[in-house]
N, C-alpha and C positions, 0 to 999 in steps of 0.2 A: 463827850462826858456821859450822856445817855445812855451809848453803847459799853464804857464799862460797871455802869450802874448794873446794866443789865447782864453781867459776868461778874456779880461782886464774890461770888464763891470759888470761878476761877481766879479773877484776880489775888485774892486770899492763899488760895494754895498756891498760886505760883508763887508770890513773895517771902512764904513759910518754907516752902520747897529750897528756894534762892538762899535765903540766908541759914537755915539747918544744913547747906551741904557746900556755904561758906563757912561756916563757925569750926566744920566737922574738919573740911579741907584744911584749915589755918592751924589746927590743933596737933591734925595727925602729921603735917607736912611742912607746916611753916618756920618752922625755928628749931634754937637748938643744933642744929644738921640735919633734920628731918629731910629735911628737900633734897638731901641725896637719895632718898628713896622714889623720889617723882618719876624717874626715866629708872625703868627697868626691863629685864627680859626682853621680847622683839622692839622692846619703844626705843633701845640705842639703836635697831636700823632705823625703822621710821625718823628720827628723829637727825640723823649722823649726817643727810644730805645740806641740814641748813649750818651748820659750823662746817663743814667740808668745803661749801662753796664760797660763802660769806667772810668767813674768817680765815682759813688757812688756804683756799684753792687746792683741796686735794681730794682726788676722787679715788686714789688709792685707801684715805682712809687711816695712810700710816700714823698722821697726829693723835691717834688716839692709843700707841703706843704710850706717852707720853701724859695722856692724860689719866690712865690708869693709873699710872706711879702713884699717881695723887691722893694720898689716904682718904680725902674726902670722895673719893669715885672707886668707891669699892661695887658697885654696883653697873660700872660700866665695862663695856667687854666690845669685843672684836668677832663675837662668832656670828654676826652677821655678812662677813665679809666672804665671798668666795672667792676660790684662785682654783680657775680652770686652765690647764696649760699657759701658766704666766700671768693669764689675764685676770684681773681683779676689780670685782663691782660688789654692788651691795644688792643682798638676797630680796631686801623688800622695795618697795613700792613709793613713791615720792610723794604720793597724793598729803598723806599725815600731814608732812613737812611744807605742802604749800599751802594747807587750812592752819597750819602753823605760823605763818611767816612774818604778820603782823605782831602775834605776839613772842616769836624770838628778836624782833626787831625793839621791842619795850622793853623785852630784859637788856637786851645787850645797850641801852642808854639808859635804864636804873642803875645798871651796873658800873655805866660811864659816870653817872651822875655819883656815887659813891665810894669811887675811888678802888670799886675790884675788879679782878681781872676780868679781861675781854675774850675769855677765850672757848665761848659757846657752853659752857657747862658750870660755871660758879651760882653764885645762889639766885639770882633775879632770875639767869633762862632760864632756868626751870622751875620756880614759880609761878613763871606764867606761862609755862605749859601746864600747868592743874589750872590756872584764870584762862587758858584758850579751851579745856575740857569742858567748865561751868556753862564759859559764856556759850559754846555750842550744842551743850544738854540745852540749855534754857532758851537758846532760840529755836531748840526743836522744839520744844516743848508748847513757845507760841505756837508754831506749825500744827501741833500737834492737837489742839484746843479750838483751831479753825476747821482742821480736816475733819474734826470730830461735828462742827456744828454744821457743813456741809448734809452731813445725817440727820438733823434734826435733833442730837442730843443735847439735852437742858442741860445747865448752867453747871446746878450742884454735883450732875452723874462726868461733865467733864472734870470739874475737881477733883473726884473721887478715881477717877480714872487716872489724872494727871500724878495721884501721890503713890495710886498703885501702881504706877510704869514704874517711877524711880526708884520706889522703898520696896515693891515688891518683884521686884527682877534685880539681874546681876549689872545693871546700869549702874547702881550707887555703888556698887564695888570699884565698876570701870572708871568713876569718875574722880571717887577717891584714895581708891587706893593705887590702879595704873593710868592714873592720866593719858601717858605715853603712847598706850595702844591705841591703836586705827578706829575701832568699835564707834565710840561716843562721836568720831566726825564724820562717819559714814551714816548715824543714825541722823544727825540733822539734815543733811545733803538727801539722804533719802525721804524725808519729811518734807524735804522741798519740795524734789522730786512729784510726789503725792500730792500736795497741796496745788504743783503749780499745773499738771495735768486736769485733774478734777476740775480747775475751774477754767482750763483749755474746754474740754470737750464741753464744759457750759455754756460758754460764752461766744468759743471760737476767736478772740482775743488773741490774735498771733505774740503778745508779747509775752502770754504767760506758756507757749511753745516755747520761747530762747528761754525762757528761765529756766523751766524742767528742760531740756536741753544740754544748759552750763550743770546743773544739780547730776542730770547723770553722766557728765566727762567729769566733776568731780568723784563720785565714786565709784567711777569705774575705775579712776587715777589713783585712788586711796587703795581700792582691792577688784580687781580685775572682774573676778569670777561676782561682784556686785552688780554688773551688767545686767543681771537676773533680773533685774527692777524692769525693764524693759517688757515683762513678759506680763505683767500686771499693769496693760494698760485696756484691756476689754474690762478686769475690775470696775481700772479709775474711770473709764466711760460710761459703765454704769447702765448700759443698754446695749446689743447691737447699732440700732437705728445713732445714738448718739459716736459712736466709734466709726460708722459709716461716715458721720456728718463731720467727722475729725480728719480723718482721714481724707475727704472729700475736698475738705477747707485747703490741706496742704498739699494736694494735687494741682488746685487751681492756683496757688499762691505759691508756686514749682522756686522760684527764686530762694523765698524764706527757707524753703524746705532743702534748699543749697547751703544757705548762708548755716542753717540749722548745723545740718553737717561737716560743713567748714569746721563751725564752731566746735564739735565733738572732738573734731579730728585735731583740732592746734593746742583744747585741753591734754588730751591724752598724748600729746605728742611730746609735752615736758620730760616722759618717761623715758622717751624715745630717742630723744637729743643726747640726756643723762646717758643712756648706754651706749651709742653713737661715741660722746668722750671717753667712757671707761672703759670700751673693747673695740671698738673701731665699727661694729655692726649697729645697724637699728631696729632689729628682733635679734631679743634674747627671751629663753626661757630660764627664769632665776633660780627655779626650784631643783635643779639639774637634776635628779631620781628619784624627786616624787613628786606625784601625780595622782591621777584619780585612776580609780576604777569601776570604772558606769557598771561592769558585770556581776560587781559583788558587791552591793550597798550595806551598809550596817544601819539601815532607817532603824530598827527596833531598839540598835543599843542606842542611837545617837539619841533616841527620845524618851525612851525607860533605864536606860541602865544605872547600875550604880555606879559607875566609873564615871562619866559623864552626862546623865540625861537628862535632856532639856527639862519634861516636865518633874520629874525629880526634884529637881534642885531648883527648878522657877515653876514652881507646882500654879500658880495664880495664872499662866499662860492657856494651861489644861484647862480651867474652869471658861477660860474666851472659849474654847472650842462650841461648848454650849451654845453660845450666841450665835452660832452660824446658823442655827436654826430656824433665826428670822427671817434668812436669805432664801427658806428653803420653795418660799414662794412666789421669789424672784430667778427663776433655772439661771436667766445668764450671771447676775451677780454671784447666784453659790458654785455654779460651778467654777466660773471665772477667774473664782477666790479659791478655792477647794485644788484644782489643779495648780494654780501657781503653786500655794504653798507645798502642794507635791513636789513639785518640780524644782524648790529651792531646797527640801529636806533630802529629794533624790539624790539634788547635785551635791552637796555640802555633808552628806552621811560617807559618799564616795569617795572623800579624800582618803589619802591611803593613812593617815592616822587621823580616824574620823570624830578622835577626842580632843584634838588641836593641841596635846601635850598639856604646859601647866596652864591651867586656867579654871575658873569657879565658873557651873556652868558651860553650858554650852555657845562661849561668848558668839561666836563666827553666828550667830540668830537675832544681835543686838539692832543690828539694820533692820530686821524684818518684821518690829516689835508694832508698826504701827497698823500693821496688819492683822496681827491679831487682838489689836483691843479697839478696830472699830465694833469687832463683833460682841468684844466682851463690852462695852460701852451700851451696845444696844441690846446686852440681856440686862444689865444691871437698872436702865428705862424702863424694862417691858417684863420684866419678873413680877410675878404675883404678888411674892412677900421680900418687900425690899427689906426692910430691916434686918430678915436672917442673910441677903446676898451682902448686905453691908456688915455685916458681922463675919461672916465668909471671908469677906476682902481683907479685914481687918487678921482676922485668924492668920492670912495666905502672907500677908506683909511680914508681921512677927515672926511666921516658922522660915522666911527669907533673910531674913534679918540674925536669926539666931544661926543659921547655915552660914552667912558671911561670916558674922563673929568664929564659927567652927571651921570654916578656910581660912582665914587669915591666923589664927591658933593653931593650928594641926590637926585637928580632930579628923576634916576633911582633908584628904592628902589632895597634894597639887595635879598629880595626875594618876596615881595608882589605887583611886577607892575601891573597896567591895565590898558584899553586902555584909560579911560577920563587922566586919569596921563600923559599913555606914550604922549598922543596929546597935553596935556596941554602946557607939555615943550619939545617939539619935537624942538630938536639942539636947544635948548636953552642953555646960559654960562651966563647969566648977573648977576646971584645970587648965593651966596651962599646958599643950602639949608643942612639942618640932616636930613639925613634920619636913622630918628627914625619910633618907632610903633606910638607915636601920632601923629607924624606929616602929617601922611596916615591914621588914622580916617575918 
């Protein structure tokens, strides 16, 4: 009780946090038919492996022939599906589908329990896939509140930090308006990841090893190329001398560091089983022609452009940058920290469309959010004149918040911005606009 006496300003914004982005959830999605809108764009692959398996047994995918008919599934599609010489599997990744599993398993006996159809898409499943979205923001977000006091940040600056993750990035987009995508269960799992590291290389505690462990076969099983969490473990160590002594620990304890592996290997193997049934091999590459290209990165547009740039459109990220300053008198922690996120903007600009298509945001950066507001955490501490950086914050939330309202309206197109557009209607709300392909002619 003590200890959340001593977090009453976290506590307070997590539970304002919780219920503002249930109120907002239930309003935009919940009724009416709304809830046909919850599984959209890539969330029918993510999403297509747990009715494929559970309910029809088909890994071809054909049932959903059949479920498009269905005027209430106007929003679900097939173009996740590829057919390579015959063969037919599903373009994305199962991870979603097993941080999923528990709650398709609640729809589908709400559903039982009222008498509507059982057939993976009526209205329960996919209301609680927006309740598996919540509940996994908000156990990151525990995560997220610990990793931060690991640092030493007080109470109120986690608060403040906790409301500018969600209201001031494209997380409260992800949570309420595409449930469906991979993003929001990779950002927990990678919170895990962080949490359960840091307090490895403290402790040397082998059990908090299998946990970051399971956290990264989970999201490497969600999105592959998230593996990259792997390369920010000199960060989470937090010293040389401590990543020595981590490292050290699991040389001599050789078994653990088996079973560790085992462990990685029978997560990420779910994938692998899955494609073993759908095409008879157990490596597939699903992307069949596109790829990366390490020789020609787009870092500059992926992080200023108007089309999609990170801090553009999550301009509150740029101001963490600040914060690394702190670090600057710690060499291994800044550069440690400094290089990774090189190394994840390198990889991730290199996709051959390094705007990810439709999306607010540069989502494919949602996983790597905790990373940058340990820094911004610890300028908003260590700033001179907190009331103008908390006015800042404030500022940075609102012009995010006014950018969501203008994606979700048209103003921001889904994937074709530019700069006469983004100026045209910069914080603009006074119209409706579609954003369709003519309407950006």
């Amino acid at each position: 009780m003590s200890y959340l006496k001593s977090l009453k300003f976290t506590v307070f914004s997590f539970c304002c946090i919780a219920i503002i982005l249930i109120w907002i959830s239930a309003n935009l999605n919940w009724g009416d038919g709304r809830w046909n809108n919850i599984i959209k764009n890539d969330g029918n692959g993510y999403y297509a492996y747990l009715p494929a398996i559970f309910i029809y047994h088909d890994l071809t995918f054909n049932f959903i022939d059949n479920i498009v008919n269905d005027s209430l599934n106007s929003n679900i599609n097939k173009e996740f599906v590829t057919n390579e010489n015959g063969v037919v599997f599903n373009k994305y990744y199962a991870g979603t589908s097993v941080a999923l599993l528990p709650f398709f398993a609640l729809g589908h006996i709400t559903n039982w329990i009222y008498g509507l159809p059982l057939d993976g898409y009526a209205v329960y499943y996919r209301i609680f896939i927006q309740v598996a979205a919540l509940f996994y923001l908000l156990f990151g977000l525990i995560l997220f509140a610990k990793i931060l006091g690991f640092y030493g940040i007080k109470d109120l600056i986690i608060a403040i930090s906790m409301t500018a993750i969600v209201f001031g990035t494209n997380i409260f987009y992800y949570v309420v308006s595409e449930p469906s995508m991979s993003h929001i269960y990779s950002f927990a799992f990678v919170n895990l990841f962080v949490y359960s590291f840091i307090n490895y290389f403290k402790s040397l505690h082998l059990r908090f090893f299998i946990i970051g462990i399971v956290a990264l076969g989970m999201v490497t099983l969600i999105r592959p190329i998230n593996i990259l969490i792997f390369f920010s473990l000199p960060f989470l160590a937090g010293s040389y001398v401590a990543l020595s002594s981590g490292l050290k620990c699991l040389t001599n304890k050789w078994k653990v560091s088996i079973a560790g592996v085992i462990l990685f290997i029978m997560i990420i193997s779910v994938q692998l089983i899955l494609y073993k049934i759908e095409t008879g091999s157990l490596i597939l590459y699903s992307y069949a022609n596109e790829g990366f290209n390490f020789l020609n990165p787009n870092m500059v547009k992926f992080m200023f452009s108007y089309r999609k740039g990170l801090f553009l459109y999550t301009p509150i990220l740029f101001f963490s940058l600040f914060g690394m300053a702190y670090f600057i008198k710690d060499k291994f922690k800044f550069l440690s920290l400094i290089l990774f996120l090189f190394l994840v903007i390198y990889i991730l600009s290199s996709w051959w469309m390094w705007y990810y298509g439709g999306s607010f945001s540069q989502r494919v950066m949602i996983e790597y959010y905790i990373y940058f507001f340990i820094p911004f955490s610890m300028l908003l501490q260590k700033i001179t004149f907190p009331k103008m950086a908390i006015l800042m914050v404030i500022f940075l939330i609102i012009v995010c918040q006014i950018q969501t309202y203008q994606y979700q309206r048209g103003y921001i197109h889904w994937s074709e911005m530019n700069k006469e557009k983004y100026w045209d209607n910069f914080l603009r709300i006074d119209k409706v606009l579609k954003s369709t392909d003519k309407d950006w002619e």
